[in-house]
GUZA-941196 format. One record per residue: residue in one letter; x, y, z of N, C-alpha, C, O in turn. Coordinates in steps of 0.02 Angstrom, whole numbers, plus 50000, padded with zeros to 5 digits. Atoms other than C-alpha are relative to their C-alpha. Layout:
+------+-------+-------+-------+-------+-------+-------+-------+-------+-------+-------+-------+-------+
: resn :  n_c1 :  n_c2 :  n_c3 : ca_c1 : ca_c2 : ca_c3 :  c_c1 :  c_c2 :  c_c3 :  o_c1 :  o_c2 :  o_c3 :
+------+-------+-------+-------+-------+-------+-------+-------+-------+-------+-------+-------+-------+
:    A :     X :     Y :     Z :     X :     Y :     Z :     X :     Y :     Z :     X :     Y :     Z :
...
+------+-------+-------+-------+-------+-------+-------+-------+-------+-------+-------+-------+-------+
***
This chain:
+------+-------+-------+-------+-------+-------+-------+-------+-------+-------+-------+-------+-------+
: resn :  n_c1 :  n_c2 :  n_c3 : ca_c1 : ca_c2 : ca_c3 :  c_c1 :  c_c2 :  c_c3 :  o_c1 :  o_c2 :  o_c3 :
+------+-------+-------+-------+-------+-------+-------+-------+-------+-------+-------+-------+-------+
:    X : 49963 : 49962 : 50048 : 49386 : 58908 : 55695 : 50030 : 50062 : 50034 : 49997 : 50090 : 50077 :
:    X : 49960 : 49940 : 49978 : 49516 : 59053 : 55735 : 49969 : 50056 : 49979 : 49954 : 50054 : 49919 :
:    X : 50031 : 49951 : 50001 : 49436 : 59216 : 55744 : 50065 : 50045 : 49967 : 50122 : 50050 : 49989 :
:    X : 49965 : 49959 : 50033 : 49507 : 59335 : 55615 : 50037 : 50058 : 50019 : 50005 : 50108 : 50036 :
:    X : 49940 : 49953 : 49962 : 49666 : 59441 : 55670 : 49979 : 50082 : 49951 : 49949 : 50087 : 49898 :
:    X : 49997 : 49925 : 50040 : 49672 : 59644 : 55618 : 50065 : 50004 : 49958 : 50119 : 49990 : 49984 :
:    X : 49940 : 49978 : 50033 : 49793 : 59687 : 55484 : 50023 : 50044 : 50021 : 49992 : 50082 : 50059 :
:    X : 49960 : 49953 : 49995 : 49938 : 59790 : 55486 : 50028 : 50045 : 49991 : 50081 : 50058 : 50019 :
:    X : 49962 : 49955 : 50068 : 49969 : 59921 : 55360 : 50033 : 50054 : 49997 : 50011 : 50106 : 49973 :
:    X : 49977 : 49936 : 49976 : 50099 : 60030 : 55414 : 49987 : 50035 : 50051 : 49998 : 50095 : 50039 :
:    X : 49999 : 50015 : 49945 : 50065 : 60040 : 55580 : 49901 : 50043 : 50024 : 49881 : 50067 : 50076 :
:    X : 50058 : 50008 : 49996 : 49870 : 60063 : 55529 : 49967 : 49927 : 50007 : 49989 : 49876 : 49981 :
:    X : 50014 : 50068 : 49985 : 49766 : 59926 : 55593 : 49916 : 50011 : 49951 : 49876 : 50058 : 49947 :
:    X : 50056 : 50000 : 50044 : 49628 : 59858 : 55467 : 49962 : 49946 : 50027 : 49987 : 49890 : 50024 :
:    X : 50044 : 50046 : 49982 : 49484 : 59766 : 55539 : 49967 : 49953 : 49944 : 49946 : 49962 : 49887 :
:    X : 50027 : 50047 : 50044 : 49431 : 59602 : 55497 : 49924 : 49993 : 49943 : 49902 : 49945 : 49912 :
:    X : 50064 : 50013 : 50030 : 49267 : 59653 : 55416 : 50000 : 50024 : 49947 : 49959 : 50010 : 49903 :
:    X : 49980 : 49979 : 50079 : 49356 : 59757 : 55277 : 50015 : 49967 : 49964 : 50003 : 49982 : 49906 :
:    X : 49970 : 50038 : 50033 : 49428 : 59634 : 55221 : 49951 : 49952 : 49989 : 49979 : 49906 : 49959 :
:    X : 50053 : 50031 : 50012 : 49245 : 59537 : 55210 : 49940 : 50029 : 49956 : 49890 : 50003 : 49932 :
:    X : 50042 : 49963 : 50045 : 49181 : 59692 : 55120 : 50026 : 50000 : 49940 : 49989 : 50010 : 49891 :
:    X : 49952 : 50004 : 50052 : 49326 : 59678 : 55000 : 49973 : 49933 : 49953 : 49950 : 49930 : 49896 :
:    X : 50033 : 50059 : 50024 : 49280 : 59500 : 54980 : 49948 : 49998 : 49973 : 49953 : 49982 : 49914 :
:    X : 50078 : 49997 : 50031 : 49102 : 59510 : 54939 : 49998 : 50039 : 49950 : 49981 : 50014 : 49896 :
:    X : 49974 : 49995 : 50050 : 49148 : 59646 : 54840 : 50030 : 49962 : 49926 : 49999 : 49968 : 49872 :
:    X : 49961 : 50050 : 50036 : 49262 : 59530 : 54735 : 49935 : 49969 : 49943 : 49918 : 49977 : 49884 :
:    X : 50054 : 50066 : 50028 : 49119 : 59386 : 54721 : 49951 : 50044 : 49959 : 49925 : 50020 : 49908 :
:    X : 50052 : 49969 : 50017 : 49004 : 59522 : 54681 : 49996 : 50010 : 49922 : 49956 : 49989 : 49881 :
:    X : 49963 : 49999 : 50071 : 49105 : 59584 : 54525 : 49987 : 49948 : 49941 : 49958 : 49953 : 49887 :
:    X : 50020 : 50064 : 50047 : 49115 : 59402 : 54460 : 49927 : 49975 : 49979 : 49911 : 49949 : 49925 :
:    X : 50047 : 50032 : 50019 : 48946 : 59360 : 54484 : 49943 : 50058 : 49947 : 49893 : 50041 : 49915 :
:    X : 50032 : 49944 : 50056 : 48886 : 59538 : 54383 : 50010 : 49990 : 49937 : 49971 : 50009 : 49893 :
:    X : 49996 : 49993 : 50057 : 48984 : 59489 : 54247 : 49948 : 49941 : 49982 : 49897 : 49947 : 49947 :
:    X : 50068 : 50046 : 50039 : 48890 : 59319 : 54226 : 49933 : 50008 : 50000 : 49904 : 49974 : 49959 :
:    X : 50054 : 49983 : 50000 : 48735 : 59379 : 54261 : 49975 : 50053 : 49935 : 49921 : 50053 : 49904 :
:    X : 49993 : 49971 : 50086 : 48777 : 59505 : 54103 : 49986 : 49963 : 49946 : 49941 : 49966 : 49904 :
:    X : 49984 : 50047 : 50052 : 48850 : 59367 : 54012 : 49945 : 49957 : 49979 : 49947 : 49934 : 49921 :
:    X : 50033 : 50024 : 50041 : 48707 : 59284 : 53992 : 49919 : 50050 : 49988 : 49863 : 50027 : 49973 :
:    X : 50059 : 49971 : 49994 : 48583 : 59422 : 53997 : 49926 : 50009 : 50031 : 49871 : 50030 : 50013 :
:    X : 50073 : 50005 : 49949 : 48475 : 59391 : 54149 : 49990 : 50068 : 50043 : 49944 : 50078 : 50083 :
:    X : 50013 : 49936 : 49979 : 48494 : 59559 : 54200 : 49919 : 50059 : 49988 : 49891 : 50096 : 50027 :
:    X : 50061 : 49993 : 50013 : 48344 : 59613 : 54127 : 49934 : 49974 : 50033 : 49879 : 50001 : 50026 :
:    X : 50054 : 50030 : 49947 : 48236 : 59509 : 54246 : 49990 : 50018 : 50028 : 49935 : 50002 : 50049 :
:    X : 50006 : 49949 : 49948 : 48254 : 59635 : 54362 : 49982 : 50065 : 49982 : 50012 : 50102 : 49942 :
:    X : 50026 : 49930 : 50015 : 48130 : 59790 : 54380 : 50055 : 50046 : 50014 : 50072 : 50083 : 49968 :
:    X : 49969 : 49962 : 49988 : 48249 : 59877 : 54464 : 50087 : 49979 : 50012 : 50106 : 49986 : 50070 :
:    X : 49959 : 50035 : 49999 : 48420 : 59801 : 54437 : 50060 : 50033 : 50055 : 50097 : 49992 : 50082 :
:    X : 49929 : 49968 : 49936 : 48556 : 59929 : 54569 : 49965 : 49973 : 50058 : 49994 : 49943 : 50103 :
:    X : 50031 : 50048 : 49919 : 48427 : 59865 : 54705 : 50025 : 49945 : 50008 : 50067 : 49935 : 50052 :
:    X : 49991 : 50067 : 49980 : 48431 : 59674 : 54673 : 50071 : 49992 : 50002 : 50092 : 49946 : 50038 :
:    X : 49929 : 50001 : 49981 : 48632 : 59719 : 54649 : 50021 : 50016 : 50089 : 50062 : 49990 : 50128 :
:    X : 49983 : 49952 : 49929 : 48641 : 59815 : 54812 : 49973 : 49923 : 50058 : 50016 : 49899 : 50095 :
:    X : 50017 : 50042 : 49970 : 48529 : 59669 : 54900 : 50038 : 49921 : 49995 : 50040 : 49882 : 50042 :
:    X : 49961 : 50049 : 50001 : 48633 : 59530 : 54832 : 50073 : 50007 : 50006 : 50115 : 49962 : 50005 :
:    X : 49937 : 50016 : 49953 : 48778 : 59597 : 54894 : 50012 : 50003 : 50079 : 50065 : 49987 : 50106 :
:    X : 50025 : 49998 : 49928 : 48714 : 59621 : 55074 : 50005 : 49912 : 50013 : 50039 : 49882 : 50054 :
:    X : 49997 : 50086 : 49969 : 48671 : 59418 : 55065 : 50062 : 49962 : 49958 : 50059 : 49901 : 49954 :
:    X : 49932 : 50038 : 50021 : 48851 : 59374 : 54973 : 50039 : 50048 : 50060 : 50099 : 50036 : 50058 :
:    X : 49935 : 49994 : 49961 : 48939 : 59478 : 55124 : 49982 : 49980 : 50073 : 50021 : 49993 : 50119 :
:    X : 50013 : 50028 : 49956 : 48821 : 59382 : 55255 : 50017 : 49948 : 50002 : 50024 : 49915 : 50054 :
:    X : 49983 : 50080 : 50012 : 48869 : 59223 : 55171 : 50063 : 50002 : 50002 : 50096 : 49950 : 49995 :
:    X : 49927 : 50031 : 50006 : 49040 : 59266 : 55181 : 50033 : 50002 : 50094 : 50078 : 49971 : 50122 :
:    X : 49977 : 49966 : 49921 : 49054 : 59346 : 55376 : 49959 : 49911 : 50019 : 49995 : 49874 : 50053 :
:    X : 50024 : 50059 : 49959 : 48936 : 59176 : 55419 : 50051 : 49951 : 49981 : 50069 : 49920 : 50031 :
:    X : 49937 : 50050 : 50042 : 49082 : 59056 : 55302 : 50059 : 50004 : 50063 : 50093 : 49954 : 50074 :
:    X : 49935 : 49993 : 49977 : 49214 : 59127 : 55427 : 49977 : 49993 : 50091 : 50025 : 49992 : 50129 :
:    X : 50017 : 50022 : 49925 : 49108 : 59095 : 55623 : 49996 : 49952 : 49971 : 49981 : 49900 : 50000 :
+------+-------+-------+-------+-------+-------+-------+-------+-------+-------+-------+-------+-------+
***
């Protein structure tokens, strides 16, 4: 697989891993709302942790998706 190029933004260069924090980000979003939506949020003692920790392993799963 092709190793991810730096963006260009006006003659700032944006490394490929922002754009994997952006991503995870993203997934992260979606998967908060369903996790709302059906009210499993509550399962969690401390719910900004298991957020904070499940987006650490959705932006390992996404940097490992792209080696």
């Amino acid at each position: 697989m092709r190793a991810p190029r730096d963006i260009d933004l006006g003659g700032v260069l944006i490394d490929p891993f922002v754009r994997f924090l952006f991503l995870a980000l993203v997934i992260l979003i979606v998967v908060r709302f369903v996790v709302g939506r059906f009210g499993l949020r509550s399962m969690f003692a401390n719910p900004p942790l298991a957020e904070a920790a499940l987006y650490v392993c959705i932006l390992v799963g996404v940097i490992a998706s792209w080696i």
